[in-house]
C-alpha positions in Angstrom: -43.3 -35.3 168.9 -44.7 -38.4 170.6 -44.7 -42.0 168.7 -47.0 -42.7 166.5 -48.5 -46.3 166.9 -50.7 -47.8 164.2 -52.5 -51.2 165.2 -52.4 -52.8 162.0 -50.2 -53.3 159.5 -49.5 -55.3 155.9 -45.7 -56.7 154.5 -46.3 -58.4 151.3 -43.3 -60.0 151.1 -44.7 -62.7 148.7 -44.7 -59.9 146.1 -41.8 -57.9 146.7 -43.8 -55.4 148.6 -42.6 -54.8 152.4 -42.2 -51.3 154.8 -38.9 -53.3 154.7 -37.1 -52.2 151.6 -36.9 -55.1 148.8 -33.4 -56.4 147.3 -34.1 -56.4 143.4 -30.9 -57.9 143.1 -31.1 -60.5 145.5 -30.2 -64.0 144.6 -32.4 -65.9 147.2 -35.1 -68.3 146.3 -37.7 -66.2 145.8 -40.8 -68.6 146.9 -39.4 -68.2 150.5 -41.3 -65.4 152.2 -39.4 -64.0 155.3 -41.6 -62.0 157.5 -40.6 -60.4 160.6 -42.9 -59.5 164.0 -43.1 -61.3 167.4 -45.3 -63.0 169.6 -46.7 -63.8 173.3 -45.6 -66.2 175.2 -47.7 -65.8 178.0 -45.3 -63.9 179.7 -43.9 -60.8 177.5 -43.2 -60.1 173.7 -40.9 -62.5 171.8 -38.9 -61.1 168.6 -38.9 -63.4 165.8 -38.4 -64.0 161.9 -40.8 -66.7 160.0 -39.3 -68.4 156.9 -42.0 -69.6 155.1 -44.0 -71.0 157.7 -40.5 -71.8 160.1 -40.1 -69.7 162.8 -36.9 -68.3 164.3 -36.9 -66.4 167.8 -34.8 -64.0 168.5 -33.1 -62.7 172.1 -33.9 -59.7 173.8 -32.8 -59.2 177.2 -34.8 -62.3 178.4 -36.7 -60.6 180.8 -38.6 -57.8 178.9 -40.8 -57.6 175.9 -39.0 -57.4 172.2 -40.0 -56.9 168.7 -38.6 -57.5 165.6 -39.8 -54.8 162.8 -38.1 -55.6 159.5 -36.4 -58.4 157.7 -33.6 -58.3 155.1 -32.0 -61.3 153.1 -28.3 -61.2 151.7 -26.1 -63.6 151.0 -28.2 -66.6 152.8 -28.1 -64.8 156.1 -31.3 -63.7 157.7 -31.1 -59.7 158.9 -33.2 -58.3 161.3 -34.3 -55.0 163.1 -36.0 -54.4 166.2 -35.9 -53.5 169.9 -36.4 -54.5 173.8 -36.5 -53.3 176.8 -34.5 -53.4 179.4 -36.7 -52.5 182.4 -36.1 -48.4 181.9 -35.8 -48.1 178.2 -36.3 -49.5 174.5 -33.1 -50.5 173.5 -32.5 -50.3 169.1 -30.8 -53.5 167.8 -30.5 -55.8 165.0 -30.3 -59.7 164.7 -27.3 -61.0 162.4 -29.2 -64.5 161.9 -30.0 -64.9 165.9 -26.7 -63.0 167.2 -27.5 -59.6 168.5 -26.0 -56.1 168.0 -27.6 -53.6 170.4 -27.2 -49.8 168.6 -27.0 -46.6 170.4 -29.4 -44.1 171.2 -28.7 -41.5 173.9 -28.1 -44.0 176.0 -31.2 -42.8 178.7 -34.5 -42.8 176.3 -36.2 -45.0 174.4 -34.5 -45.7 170.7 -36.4 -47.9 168.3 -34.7 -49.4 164.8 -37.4 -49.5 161.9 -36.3 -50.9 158.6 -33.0 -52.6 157.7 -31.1 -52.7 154.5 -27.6 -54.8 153.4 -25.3 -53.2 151.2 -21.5 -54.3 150.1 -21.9 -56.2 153.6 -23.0 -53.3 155.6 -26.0 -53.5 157.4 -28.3 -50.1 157.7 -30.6 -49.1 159.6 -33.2 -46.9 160.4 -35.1 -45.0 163.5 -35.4 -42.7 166.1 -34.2 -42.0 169.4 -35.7 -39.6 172.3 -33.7 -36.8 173.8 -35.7 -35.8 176.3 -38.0 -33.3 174.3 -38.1 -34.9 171.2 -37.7 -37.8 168.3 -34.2 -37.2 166.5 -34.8 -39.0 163.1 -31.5 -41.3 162.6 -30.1 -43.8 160.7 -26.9 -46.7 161.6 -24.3 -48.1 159.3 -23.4 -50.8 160.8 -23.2 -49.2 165.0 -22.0 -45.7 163.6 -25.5 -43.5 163.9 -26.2 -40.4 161.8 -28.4 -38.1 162.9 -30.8 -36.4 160.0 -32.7 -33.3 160.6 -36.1 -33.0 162.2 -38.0 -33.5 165.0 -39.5 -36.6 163.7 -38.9 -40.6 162.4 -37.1 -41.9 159.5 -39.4 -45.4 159.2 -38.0 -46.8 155.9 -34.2 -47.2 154.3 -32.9 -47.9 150.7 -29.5 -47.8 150.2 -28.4 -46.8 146.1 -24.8 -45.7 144.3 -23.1 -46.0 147.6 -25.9 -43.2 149.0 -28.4 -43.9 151.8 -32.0 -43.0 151.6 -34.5 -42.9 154.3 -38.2 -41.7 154.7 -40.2 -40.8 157.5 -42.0 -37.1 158.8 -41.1 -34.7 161.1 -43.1 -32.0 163.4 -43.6 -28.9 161.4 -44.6 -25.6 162.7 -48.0 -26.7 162.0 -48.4 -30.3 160.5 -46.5 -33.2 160.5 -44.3 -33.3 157.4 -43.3 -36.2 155.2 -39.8 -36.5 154.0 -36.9 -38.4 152.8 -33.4 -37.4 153.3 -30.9 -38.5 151.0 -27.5 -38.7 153.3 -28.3 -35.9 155.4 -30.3 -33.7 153.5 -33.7 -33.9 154.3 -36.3 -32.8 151.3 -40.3 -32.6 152.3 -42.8 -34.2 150.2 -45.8 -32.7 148.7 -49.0 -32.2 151.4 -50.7 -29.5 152.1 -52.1 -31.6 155.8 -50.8 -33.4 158.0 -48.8 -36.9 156.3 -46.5 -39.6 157.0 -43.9 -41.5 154.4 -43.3 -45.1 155.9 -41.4 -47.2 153.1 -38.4 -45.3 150.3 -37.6 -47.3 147.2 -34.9 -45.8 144.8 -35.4 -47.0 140.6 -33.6 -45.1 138.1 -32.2 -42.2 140.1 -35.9 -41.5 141.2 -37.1 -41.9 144.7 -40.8 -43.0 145.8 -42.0 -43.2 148.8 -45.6 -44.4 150.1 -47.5 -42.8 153.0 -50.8 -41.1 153.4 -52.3 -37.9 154.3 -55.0 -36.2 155.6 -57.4 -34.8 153.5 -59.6 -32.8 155.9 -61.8 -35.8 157.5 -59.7 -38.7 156.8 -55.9 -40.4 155.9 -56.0 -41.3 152.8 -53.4 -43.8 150.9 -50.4 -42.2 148.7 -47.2 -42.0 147.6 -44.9 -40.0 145.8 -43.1 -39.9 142.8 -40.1 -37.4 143.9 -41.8 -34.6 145.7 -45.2 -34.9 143.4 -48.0 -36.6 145.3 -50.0 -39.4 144.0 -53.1 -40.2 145.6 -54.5 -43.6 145.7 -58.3 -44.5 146.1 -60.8 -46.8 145.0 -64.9 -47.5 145.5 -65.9 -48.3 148.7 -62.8 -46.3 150.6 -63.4 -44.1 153.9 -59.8 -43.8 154.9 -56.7 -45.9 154.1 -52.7 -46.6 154.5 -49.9 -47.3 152.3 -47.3 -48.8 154.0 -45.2 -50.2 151.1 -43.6 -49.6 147.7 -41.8 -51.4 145.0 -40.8 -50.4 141.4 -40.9 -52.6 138.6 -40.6 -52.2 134.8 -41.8 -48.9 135.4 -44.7 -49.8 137.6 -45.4 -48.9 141.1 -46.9 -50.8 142.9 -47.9 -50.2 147.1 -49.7 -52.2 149.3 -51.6 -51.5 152.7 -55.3 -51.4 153.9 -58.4 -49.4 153.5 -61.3 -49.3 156.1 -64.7 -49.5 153.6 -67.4 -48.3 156.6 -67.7 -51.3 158.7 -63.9 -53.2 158.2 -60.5 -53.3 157.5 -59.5 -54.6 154.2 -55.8 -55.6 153.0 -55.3 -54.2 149.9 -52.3 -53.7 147.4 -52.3 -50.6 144.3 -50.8 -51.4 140.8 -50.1 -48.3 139.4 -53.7 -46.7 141.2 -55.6 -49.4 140.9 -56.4 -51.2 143.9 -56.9 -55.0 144.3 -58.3 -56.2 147.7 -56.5 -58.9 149.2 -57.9 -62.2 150.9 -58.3 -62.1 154.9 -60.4 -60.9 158.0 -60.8 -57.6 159.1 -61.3 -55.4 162.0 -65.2 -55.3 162.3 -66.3 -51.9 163.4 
């Protein structure tokens, strides 16, 4: 299954929202938002991690571009996932504040680490690795990878109880299947088309995961409570992503973006209803 690449994105850290899977019992000042991504510096990709407003770069392999995908607080240190290459191949890693720890992949293909999550001082994260003829779905505790089943991604990690959960999709006979595996075993979520799950969060003993699917002409924003879809809309929607999920009191709430016929707009759900978010979009 080839990667799938999506221009544009949303984190709503601010909020609690993030692809990056939120810490409900963190103890960090909560006005800081830490957002992770990179930048050009007129030469190649630079990994990095903004606090508030400050940024922090991070090192790939000083030649080659890098990216940082997801960023985790715990315990005053700053977590971070990513990858760079290293001429030949994308190489998975994550940042312990700046310090890096490369992960392994098959050691001859690109890897890529997605989302990060700390735990009882374990850092986990999750990806995907090529093996020549595929996407193996995977997740690392600590440098120790697990594989999970599927051709396919696992884009999202929550860790609960001691168990891991990830999300993601995998190549069906037919359709592209979204998922979440708890440990190792994988269970597919409700679509009857092609969808993707992009961000897990665990309340109660229930999982949800946010995604979208395709409803015969378009993706359209959703997520799912257990196996049992719900779809989010609003006026004015042509197609649309959710690319995050928290749980509060009860309430989900997802963030992501909607295209309207002529722009992009960022957009977060309460429950399913949709509030549009400040900013510029892509003009068709």
């Amino acid at each position: 299954m080839k990667k799938l690449l999506i221009g544009l994105s949303i984190s709503l850290t601010l909020i609690g929202l993030s692809r990056c899977s939120a810490s409900p019992e963190s103890t960090e000042d909560s006005r800081i938002v830490y957002t992770a991504g990179s930048y050009n510096n007129g030469l190649r990709q630079i990994p990095c991690y903004w606090a508030g407003t400050v940024r922090t770069d991070l090192a790939g392999d000083g030649t080659h571009s890098a990216t940082a995908m997801c960023v985790y607080v715990s315990g005053g240190t700053v977590y971070t996932s990513g990858h760079y290459g290293d001429g030949s191949k994308q190489i998975p890693c994550f940042w312990t504040g700046t310090t890096r720890t490369d992960l392994p992949g098959d050691g001859t293909h690109d890897s890529f680490a997605e989302s990060i999550f700390v735990s009882a001082g374990t850092v986990y994260i999750s990806g995907f690795y090529s093996n020549g003829s595929g996407y193996i779905p995977c997740y690392w505790a600590g440098t120790t990878r697990t594989d999970l089943p599927g051709d396919g991604e696992a884009r999202s990690i929550s860790v609960s109880g001691g168990t891991v959960y990830t999300a993601g999709f995998y190549a069906g006979v037919q359709k592209i299947i979204p998922c979440c595996w708890i440990g190792t075993t994988r269970t597919d979520l409700d679509s009857e088309t092609n969808a993707y799950a992009y961000s897990i969060f665990v309340s109660g003993g229930t999982v949800y995961t946010a995604g979208y699917y395709y409803n015969g002409s378009a993706f359209m924003p959703c997520y799912w409570t257990g196996t049992a879809r719900i779809d989010l809309a609003g006026e004015g929607m042509t197609l649309g992503y959710a690319y995050s999920i928290f749980v509060s009191g009860g309430t989900v709430y997802t963030a992501g973006y909607y295209y309207n016929g002529s722009r992009f707009i960022p957009c977060y759900w309460k429950g399913a209803t949709r509030t549009d978010l400040a900013g510029n979009g892509d003009e068709s």
